[in-house]
N, CA, C and O of each residue as an XYZ file, in Angstrom:
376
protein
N     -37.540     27.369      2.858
C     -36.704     27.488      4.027
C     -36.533     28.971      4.349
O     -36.551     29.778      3.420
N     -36.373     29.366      5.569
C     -36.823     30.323      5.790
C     -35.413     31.297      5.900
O     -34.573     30.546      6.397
N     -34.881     32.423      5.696
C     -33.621     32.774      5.669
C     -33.465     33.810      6.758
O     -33.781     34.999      6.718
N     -32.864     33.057      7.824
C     -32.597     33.935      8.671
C     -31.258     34.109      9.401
O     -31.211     34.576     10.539
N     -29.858     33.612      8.519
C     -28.608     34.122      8.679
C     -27.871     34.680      7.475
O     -27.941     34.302      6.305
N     -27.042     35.806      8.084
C     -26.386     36.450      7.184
C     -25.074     35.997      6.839
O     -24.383     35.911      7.854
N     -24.393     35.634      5.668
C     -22.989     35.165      5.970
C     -22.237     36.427      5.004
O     -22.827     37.086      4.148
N     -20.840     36.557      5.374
C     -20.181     37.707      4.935
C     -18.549     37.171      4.608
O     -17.650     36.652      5.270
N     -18.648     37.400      3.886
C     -17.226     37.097      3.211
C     -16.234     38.116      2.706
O     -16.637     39.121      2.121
N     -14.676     37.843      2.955
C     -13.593     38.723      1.892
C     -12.938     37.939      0.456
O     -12.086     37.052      0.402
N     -13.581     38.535     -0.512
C     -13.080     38.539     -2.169
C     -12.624     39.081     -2.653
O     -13.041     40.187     -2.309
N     -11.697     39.253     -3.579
C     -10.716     39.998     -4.586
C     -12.133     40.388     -5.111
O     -13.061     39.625     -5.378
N     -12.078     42.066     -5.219
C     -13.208     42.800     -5.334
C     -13.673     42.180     -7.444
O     -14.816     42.026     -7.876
N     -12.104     41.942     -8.410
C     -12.252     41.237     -9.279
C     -13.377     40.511     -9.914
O     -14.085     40.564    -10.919
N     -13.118     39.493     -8.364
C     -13.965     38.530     -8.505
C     -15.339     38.205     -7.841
O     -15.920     37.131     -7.996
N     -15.822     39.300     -7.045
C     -16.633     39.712     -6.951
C     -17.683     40.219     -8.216
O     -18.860     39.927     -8.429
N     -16.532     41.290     -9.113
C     -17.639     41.887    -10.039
C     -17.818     40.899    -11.209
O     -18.591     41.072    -12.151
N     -17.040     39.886    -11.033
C     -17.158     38.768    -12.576
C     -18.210     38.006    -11.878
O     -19.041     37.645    -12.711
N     -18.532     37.589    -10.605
C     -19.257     36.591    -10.163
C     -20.689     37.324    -10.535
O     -21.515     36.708    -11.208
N     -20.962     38.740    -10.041
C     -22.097     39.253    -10.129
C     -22.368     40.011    -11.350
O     -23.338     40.769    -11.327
N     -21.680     39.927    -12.390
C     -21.536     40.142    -13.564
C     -22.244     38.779    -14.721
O     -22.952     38.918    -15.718
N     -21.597     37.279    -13.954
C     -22.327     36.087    -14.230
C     -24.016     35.496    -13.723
O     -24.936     34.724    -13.994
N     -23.674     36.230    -13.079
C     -24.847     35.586    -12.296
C     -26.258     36.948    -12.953
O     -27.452     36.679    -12.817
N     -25.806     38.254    -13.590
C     -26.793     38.878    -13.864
C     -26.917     38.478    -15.062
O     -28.086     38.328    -15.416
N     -26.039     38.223    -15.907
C     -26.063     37.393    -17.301
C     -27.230     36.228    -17.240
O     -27.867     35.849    -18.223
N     -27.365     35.800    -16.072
C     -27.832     34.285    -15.700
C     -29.376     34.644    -15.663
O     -30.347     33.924    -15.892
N     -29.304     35.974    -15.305
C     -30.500     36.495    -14.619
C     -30.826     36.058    -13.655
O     -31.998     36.040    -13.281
N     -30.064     35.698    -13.155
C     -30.747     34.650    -11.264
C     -29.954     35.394    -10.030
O     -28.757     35.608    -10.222
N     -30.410     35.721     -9.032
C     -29.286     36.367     -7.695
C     -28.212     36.105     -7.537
O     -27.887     34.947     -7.798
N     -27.551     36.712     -7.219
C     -26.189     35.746     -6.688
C     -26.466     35.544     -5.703
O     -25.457     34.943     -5.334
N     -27.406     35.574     -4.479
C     -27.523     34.607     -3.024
C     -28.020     33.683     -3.442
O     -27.830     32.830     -2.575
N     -28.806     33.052     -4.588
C     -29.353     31.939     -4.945
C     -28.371     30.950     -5.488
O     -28.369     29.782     -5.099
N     -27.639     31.351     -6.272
C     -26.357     30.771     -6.773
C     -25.396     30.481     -5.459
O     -25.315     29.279     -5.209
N     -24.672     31.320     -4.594
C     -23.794     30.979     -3.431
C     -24.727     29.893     -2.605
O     -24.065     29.031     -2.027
N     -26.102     29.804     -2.464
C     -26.664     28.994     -1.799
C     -26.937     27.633     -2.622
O     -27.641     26.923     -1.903
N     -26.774     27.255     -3.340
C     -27.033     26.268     -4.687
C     -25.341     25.804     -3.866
O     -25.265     24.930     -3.003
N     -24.425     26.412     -4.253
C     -22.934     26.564     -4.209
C     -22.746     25.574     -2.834
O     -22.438     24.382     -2.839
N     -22.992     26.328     -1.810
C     -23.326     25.728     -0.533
C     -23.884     24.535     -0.643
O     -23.123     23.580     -0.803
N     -25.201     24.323     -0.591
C     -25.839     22.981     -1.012
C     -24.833     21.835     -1.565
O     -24.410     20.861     -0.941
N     -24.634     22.113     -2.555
C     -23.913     21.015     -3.471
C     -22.498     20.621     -2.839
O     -21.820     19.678     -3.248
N     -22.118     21.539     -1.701
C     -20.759     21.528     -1.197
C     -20.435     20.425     -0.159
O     -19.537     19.592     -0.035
N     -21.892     20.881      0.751
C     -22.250     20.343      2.024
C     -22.632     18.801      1.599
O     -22.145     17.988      2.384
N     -23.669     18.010      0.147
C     -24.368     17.207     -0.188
C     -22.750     16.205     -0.536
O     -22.618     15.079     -0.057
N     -21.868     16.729     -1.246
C     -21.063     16.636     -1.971
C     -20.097     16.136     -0.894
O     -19.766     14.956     -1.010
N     -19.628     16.768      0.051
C     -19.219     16.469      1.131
C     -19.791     15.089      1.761
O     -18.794     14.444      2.084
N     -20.787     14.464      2.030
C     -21.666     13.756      2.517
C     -21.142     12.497      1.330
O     -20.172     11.764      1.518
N     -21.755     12.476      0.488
C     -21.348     11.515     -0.580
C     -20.058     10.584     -0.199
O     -19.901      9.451      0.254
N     -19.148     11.753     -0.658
C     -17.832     11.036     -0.305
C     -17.458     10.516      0.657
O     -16.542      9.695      0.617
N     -18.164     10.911      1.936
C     -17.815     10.404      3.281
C     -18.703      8.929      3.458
O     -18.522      7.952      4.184
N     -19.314      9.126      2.859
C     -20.327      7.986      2.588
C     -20.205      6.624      1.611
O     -20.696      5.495      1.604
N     -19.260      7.395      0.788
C     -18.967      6.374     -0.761
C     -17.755      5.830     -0.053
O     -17.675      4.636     -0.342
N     -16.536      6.280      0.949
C     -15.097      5.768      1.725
C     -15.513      5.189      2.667
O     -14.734      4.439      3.253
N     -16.849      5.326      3.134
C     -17.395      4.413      4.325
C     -17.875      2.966      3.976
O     -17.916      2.040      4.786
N     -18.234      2.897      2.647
C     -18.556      2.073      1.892
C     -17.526      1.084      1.415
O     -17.656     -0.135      1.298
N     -16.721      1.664      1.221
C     -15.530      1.658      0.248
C     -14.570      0.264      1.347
O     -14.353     -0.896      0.997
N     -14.161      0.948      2.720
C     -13.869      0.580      3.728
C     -14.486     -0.818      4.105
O     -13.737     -1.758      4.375
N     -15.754     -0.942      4.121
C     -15.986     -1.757      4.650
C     -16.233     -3.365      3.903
O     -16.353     -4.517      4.320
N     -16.224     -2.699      2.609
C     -15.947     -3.629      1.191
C     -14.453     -5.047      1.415
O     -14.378     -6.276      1.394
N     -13.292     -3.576      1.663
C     -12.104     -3.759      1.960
C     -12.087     -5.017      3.411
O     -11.555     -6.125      3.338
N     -12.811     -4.462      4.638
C     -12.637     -5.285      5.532
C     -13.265     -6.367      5.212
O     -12.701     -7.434      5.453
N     -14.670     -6.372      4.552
C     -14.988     -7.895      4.287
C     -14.213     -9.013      3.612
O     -14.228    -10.210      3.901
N     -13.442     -8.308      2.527
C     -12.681     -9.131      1.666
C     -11.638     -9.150      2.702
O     -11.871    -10.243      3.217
N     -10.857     -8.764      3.207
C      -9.507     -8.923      4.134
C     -10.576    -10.408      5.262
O     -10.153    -11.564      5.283
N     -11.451    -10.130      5.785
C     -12.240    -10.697      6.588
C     -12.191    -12.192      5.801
O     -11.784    -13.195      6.388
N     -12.658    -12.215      4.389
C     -12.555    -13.352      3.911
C     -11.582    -14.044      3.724
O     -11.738    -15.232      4.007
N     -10.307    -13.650      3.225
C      -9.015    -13.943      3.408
C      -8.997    -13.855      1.624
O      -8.622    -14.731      0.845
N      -9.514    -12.544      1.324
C      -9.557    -12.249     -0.304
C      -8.502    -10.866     -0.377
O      -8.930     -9.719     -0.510
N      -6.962    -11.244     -0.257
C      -6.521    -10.414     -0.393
C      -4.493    -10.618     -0.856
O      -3.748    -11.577     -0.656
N      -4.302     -9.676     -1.301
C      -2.848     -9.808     -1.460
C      -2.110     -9.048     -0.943
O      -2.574     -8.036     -0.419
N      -0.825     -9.288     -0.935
C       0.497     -8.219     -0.083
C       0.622     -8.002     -1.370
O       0.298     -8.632     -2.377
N       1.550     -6.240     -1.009
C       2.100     -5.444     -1.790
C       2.510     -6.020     -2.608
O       1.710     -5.914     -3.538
N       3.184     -6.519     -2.840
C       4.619     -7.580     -3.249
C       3.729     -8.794     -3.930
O       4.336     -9.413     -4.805
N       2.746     -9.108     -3.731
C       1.827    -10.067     -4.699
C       1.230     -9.069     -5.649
O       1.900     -8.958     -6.676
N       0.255     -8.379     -5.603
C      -0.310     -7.268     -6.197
C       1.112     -6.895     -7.545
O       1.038     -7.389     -8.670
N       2.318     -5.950     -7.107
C       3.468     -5.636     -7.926
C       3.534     -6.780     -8.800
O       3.366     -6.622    -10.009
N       3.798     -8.104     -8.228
C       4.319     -9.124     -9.325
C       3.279     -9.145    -10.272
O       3.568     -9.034    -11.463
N       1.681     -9.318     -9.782
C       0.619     -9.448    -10.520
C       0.489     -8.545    -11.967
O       0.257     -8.928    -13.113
N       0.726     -7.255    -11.447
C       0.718     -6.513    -12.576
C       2.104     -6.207    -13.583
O       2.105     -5.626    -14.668
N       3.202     -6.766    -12.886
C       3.969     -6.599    -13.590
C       4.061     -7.726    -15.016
O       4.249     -7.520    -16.215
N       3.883     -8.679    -14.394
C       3.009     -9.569    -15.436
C       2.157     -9.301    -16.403
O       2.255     -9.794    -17.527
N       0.976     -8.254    -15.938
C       0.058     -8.107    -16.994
C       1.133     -6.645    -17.801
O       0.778     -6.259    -18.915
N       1.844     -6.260    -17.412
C       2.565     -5.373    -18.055
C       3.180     -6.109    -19.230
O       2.821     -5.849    -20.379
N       4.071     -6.994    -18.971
C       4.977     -7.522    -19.949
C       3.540     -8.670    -20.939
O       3.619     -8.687    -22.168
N       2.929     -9.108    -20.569
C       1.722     -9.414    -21.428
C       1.408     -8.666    -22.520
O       1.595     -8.999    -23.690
N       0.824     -7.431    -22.040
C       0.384     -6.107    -22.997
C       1.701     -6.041    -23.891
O       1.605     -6.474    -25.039
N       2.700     -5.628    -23.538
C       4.035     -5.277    -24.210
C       4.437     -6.958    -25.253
O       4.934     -6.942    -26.379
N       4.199     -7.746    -24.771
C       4.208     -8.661    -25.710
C       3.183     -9.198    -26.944
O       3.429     -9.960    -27.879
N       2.150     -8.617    -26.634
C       1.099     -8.945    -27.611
C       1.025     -7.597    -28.672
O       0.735     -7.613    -29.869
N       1.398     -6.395    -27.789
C       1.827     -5.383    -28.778
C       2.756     -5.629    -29.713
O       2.471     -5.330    -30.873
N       4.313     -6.337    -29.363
C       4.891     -6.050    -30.230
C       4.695     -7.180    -31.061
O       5.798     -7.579    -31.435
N       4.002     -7.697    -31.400
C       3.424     -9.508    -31.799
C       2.508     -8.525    -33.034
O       2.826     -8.557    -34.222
N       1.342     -7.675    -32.503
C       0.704     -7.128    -33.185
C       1.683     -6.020    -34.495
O       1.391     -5.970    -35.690
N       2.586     -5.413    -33.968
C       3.006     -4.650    -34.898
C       4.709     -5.198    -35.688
O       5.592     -4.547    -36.246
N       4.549     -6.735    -35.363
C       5.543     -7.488    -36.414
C       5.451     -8.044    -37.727
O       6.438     -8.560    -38.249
């Protein structure tokens, strides 16, 4: 890919010299690394928007099916499996 924009940034000069301090340790550029950085940001970005789009439409099918509970069903549900656990615990350590 061919590189033909410049991007410019303000850093705590700090962290500037630890970044390019790591990255010579690394032996690799630091524009190769900020661009890796980028990449994974932008890809990473994508994913998630992609995995909640997914996610979403999971949700509407089951609501669609009539596979679903109110708040207030869900709470009782687990409060149940709460006092379950808490009862087989103290069963176990009697």
């Amino acid at each position: 890919m061919a590189k033909e924009a410049v991007f410019t940034m303000k850093l705590e000069p700090e962290l500037r010299d630890a970044f390019m301090a790591a990255a010579k340790h690394d032996d690799r550029p630091a524009s190769q690394i900020v661009r890796e950085f980028m990449r994974d940001f932008v890809n990473q970005d994508r994913e998630y928007v992609e995995f909640l789009r997914r996610k979403v439409e999971r949700s509407r099918a089951s609501i669609a099916a009539g596979k679903w509970l109110s708040g207030e069903e869900v709470e009782a549900k687990f409060q149940r499996r709460r006092e379950e656990i808490l009862r087989k615990a103290s069963e176990d350590n009697a």
